[in-house]
C-alpha positions in Angstrom: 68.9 105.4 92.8 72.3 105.3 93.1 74.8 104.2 96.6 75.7 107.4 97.0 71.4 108.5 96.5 70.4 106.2 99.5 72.9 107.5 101.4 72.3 110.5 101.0 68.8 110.3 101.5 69.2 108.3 104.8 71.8 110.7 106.0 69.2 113.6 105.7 66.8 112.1 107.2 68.7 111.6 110.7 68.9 115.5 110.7 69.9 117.7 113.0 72.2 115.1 114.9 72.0 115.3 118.7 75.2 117.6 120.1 77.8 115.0 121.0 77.0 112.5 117.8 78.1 115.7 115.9 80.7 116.9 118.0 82.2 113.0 117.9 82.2 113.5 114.2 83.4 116.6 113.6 86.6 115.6 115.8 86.9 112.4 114.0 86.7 113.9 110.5 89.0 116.9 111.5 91.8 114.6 112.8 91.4 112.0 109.7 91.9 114.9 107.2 94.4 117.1 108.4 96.6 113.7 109.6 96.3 112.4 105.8 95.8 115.2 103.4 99.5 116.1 104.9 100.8 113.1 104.9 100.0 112.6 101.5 102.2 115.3 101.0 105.3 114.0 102.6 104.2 115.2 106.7 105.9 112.8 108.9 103.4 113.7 112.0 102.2 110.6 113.7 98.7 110.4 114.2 98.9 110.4 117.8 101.0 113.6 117.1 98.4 115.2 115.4 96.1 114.2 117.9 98.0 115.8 120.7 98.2 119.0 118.9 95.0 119.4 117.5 93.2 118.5 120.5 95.2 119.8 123.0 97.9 122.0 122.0 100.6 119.7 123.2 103.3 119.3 121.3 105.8 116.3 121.0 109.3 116.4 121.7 110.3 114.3 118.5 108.3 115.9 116.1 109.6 117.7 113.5 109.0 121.9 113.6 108.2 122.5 110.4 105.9 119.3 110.4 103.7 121.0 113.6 103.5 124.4 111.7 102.4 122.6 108.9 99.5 120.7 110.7 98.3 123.9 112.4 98.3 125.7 109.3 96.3 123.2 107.4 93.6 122.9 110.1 93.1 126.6 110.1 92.8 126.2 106.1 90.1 124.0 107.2 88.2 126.1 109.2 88.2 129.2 106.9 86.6 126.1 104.0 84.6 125.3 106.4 82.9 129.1 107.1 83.3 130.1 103.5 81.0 127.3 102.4 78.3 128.5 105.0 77.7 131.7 102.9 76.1 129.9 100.1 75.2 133.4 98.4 78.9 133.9 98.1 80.8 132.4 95.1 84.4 130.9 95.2 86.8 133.4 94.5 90.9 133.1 93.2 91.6 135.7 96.3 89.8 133.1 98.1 91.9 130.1 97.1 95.3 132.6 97.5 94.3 133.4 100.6 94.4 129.7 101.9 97.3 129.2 100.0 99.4 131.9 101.9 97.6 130.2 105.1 99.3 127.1 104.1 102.4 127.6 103.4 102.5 130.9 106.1 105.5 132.6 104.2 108.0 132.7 101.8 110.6 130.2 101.9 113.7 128.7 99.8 113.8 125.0 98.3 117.1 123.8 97.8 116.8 120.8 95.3 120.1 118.4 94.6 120.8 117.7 90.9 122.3 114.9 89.3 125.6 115.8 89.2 125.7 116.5 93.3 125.1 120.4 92.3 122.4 122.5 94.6 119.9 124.8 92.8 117.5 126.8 95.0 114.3 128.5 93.9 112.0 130.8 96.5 108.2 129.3 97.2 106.1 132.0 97.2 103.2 132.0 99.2 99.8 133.1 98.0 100.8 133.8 95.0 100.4 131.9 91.4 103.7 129.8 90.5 107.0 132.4 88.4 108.5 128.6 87.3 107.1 125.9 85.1 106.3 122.8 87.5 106.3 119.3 86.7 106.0 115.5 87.7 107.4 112.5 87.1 105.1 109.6 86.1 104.6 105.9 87.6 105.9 104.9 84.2 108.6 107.9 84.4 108.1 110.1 82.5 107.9 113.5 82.7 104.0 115.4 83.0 104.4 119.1 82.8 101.4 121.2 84.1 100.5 124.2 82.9 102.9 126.9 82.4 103.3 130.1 84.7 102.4 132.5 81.7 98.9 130.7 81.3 98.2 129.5 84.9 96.4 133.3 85.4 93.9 132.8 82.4 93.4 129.5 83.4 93.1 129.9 87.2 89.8 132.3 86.0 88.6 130.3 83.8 88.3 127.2 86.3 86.8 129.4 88.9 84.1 131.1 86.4 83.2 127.6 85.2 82.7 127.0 88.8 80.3 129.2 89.6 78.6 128.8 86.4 78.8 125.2 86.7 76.9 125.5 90.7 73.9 127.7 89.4 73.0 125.3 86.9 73.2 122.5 89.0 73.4 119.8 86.1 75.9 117.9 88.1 76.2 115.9 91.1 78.0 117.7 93.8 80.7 115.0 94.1 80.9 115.3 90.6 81.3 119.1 90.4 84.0 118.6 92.9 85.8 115.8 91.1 86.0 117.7 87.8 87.1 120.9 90.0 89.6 118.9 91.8 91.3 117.4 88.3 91.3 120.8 86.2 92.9 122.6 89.3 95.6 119.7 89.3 96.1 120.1 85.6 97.0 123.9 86.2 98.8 123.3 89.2 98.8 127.0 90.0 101.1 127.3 93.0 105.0 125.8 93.2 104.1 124.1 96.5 100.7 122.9 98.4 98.4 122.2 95.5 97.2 119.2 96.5 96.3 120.0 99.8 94.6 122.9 98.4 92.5 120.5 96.0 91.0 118.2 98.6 90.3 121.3 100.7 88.1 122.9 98.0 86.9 119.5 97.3 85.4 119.5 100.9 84.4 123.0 100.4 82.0 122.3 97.5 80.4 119.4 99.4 79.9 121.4 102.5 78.1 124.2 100.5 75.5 121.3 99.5 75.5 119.6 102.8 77.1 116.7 102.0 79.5 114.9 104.7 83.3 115.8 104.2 85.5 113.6 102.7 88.7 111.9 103.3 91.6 110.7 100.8 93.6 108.5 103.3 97.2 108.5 102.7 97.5 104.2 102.6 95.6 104.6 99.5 97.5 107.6 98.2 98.5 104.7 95.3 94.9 104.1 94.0 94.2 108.0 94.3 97.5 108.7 92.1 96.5 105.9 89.2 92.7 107.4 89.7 93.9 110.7 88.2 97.0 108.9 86.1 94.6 106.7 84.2 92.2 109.9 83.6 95.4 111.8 82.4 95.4 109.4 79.7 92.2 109.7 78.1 92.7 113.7 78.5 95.8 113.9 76.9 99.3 116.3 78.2 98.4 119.0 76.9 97.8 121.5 80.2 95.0 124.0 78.5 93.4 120.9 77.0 93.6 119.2 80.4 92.6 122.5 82.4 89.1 122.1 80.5 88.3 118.5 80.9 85.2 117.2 80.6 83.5 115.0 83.4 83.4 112.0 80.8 86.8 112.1 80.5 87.9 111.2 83.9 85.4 108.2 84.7 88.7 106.6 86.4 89.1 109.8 88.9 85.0 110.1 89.5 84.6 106.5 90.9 87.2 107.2 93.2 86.0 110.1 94.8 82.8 108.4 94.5 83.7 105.6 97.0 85.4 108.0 99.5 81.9 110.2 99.5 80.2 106.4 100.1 82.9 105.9 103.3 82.3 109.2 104.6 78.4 109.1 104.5 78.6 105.5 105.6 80.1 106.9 108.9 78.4 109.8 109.0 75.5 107.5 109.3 77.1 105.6 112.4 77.8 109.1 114.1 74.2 109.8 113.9 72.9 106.6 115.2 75.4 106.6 118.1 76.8 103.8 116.5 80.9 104.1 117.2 82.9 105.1 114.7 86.2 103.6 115.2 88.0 102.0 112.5 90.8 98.9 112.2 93.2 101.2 112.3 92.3 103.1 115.3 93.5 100.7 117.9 97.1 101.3 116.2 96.3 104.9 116.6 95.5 105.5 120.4 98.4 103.4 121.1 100.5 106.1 119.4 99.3 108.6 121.9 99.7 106.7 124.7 103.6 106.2 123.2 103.9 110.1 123.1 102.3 110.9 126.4 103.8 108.2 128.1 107.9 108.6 126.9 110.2 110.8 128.9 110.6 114.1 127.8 114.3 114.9 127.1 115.6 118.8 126.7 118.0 119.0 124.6 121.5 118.7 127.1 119.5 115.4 127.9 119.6 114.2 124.3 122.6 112.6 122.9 121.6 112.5 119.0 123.8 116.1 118.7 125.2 117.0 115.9 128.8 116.6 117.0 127.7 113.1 117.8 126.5 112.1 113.9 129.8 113.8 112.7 132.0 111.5 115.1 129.7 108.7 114.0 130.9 109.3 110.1 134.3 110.4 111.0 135.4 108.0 114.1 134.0 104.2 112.0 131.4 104.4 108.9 133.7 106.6 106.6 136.7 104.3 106.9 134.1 101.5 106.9 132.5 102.4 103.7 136.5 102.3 102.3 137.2 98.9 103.1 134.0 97.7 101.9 133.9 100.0 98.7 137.8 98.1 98.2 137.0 94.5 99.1 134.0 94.5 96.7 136.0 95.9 93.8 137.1 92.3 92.3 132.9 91.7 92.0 132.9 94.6 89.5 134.4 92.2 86.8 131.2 90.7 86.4 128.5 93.5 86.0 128.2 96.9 83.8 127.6 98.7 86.8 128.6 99.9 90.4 127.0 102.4 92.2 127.7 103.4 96.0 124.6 106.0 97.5 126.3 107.6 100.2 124.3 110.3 102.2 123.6 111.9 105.5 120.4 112.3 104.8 117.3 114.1 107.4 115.1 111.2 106.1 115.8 107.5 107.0 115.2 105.6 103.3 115.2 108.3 100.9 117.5 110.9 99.6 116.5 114.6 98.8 117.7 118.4 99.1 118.0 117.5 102.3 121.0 115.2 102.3 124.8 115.3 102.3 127.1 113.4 99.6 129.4 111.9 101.6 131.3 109.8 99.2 133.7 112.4 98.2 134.1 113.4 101.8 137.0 112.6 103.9 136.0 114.4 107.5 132.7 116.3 108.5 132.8 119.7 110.9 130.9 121.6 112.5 131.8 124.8 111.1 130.2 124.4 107.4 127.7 125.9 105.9 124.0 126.8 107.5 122.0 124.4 105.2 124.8 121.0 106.0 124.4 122.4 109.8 120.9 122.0 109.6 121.0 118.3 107.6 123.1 117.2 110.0 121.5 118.5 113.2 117.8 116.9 111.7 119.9 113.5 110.1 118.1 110.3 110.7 120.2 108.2 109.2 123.4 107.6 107.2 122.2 106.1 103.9 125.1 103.8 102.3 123.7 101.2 99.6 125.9 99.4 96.9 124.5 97.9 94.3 125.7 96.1 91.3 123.9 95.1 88.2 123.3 94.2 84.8 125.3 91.2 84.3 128.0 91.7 81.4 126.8 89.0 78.7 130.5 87.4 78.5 129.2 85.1 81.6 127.1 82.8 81.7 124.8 83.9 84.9 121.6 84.7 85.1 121.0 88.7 84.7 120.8 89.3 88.7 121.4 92.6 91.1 122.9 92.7 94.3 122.3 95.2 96.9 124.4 95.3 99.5 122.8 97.8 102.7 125.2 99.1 105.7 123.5 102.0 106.7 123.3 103.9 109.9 119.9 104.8 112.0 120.4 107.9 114.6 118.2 107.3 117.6 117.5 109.8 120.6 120.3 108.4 122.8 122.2 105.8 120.2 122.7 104.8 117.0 121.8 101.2 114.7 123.8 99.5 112.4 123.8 96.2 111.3 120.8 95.1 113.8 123.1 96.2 116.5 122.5 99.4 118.6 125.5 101.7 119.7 125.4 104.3 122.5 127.0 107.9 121.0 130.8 107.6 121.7 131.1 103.8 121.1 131.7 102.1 117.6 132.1 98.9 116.1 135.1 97.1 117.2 137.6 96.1 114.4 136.8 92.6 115.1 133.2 93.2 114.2 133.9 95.3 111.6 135.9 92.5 110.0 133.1 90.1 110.5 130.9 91.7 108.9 132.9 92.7 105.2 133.7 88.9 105.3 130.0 87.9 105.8 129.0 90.5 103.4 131.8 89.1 100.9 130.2 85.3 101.9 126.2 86.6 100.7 127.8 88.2 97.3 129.9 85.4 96.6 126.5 83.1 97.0 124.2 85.1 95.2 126.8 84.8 92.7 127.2 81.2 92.3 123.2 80.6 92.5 123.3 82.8 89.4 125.8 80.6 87.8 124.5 77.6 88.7 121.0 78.6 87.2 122.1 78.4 83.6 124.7 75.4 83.9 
């Protein structure tokens, strides 16, 4: 017999658990999921934030609104999975999966996506309702992996749930492996224009629910080895969306074994739940100390906050823009050895990365408050200033090793102040010019080293 066999076995034989081993569990597993099934997805809920909401309604004064409707959306999601695998006469349905789609996503709603050339397109998200654009991916290796197209994604989305259902009554596979296979075809199709995934690892648990098997959880630290898992499967099925909408268990060995161990985890601690063993993990400790963090820091309205939006603007407009300038100028003589200079300059809503929700501010000389709804809303959510030089590829006519240099001044917006350079500002204070010139000089002093290391190397 197999790991999963034994377990399996074991498992049912500690049936029915006493009341507060399965309550323990139950509260355990629902936390796990719904905290990384979302952030999987980009949800930048704490797990002590989804803790306090889940379990007691609370909600914290940091989080993010659209990040709390999110989480309460997904854990009714899992609830309705939860009842519909209970009827076991019942077979999965597309209005089913729609359904939990439109409880996912809750409504309609407009994505606003920056393009290269610092344009905005926007394109509605429609909820509960099969994908009117192609969608696609960009690979670990880069390149693009389109799914299958909105004129097919119907026929398909049938076909997967009919194979299903067939699939079930004749019980040939495994019930980890029927939910494997179901999970890859439905990624291949990729029916909706947002939420697949978390719709995926919901019907994923769905199917093992219906054949009693514990629930299972793809944590988000691992998200890396659960994206190769289905990359390297990719490969062996080919691009082609039909072809990859049809797959054949054998074909996505890679993807199996994966799910495989996560169906070992969970029965492993569904196990300890039902010998009153505990059922902490490592990482626990790390998360109770994040609720007491959130129960225990002040709560601020907002006329008690100072991270405004007239505060960021005076924060660009008052130091960093004219900053940026004089280091932009003072770094210009370095161009002369490299093929390339770029300067990232955003207000951005997240603190490392750059999306829709961002600002170009290197063609901006002053920011205001009255501009448009979508820059009033970046700005009033801003985390961060983002500004990153970086210059590579060495031009061949020196003799230096091939090297990059990143040079980072970026500013972090706090609750009542503001980072920069290691160095924390209250709102209304800024650099003095005396430390501004300090630090372009000991800027200057790193890029000048880096430099001659680089020559030195191949002297």
């Amino acid at each position: 017999m197999s790991n999963i066999d034994n377990l399996y076995a074991e498992w049912q034989s500690l049936q029915p658990l006493k009341e507060e081993d399965q309550s323990r569990l139950n509260q355990k597993f629902m936390l796990e999921f719904n905290y990384n099934s979302n952030h999987i997805e980009g949800n930048t809920l704490t797990y002590g934030q989804t803790e306090l909401l889940l379990l007691f309604g609370k909600v914290a004064e940091n989080a993010k609104m659209k990040d709390l409707e999110e989480m309460k959306a997904h854990n009714v999601g899992l609830k309705m999975v939860q009842a519909e695998a209970k009827d076991k006469d019942r077979p999965l349905t597309e209005s089913f999966i729609r359904t939990l789609h439109k409880t996912l996503l809750r409504e309609d709603y407009e994505f606003h996506r920056q393009l290269d050339n610092g344009d905005v397109s926007s394109y509605i998200i429609h909820a509960g309702i099969y994908k009117t654009r192609p969608n696609s991916v960009i690979t670990q290796t880069g390149e693009r992996f389109e799914y299958a197209s909105p004129e097919e994604t119907p026929a398909l989305m049938t076909d997967l749930i009919s194979w299903y259902n067939e699939a079930e009554k004749e019980g040939k596979m495994t019930p980890i492996e029927l939910a494997s296979l179901f999970h890859y075809r439905y990624i291949r199709i990729h029916p909706f224009e947002d939420g697949n995934g978390r719709i995926s690892r919901l019907i994923v648990n769905y199917i093992l629910s219906r054949h009693n098997y514990p629930m299972i959880v793809i944590r988000s630290k691992d998200k890396e080895n659960y994206l190769t898992a289905l990359n390297r499967s990719d490969i062996v099925v080919g691009s082609t969306p039909s072809i990859g909408a049809h797959a054949e268990l054998q074909q996505i060995t890679p993807f199996l074994e994966y799910m495989e161990q996560c169906l070992e985890h969970a029965l492993r601690t569904s196990i300890k739940a039902a010998k009153g063993d505990s059922i902490e993990e490592n990482d626990d400790f790390e998360k109770q100390l994040a609720i007491l963090r959130q129960t225990s820091t002040y709560n601020l309205d907002a006329e008690g906050a100072n991270d405004t939006p007239q505060n960021k603007i005076d924060v660009f407009n008052l130091f960093h823009k004219d900053f940026a300038k004089r280091l932009i100028d003072a770094l210009k003589p370095v161009e002369s050895f490299f093929n390339s200079f770029n300067v990232i300059y955003y207000m951005s809503k997240d603190i490392s990365s750059i999306s829709s929700k961002s600002i170009n501010l290197l063609y901006k000389d002053e920011l205001f408050l009255d501009i448009s709804d979508k820059e009033k809303d970046i700005i009033k959510d801003a985390k961060s200033i983002l500004f990153v030089t970086i210059f590579h590829r060495v031009k061949r006519v020196y003799k230096m090793k091939d090297i990059s240099i990143r040079i980072e001044a970026s500013v972090i917006f706090e609750l009542s102040h503001y980072s920069f350079r290691d160095k924390l500002y209250p709102y209304g204070t800024y650099p003095t010019q005396t430390e501004i010139n300090n630090i372009i000089s000991e800027i200057k002093s790193d890029v000048l080293d880096k430099i001659k290391k680089a020559t030195a190397e191949l002297i």
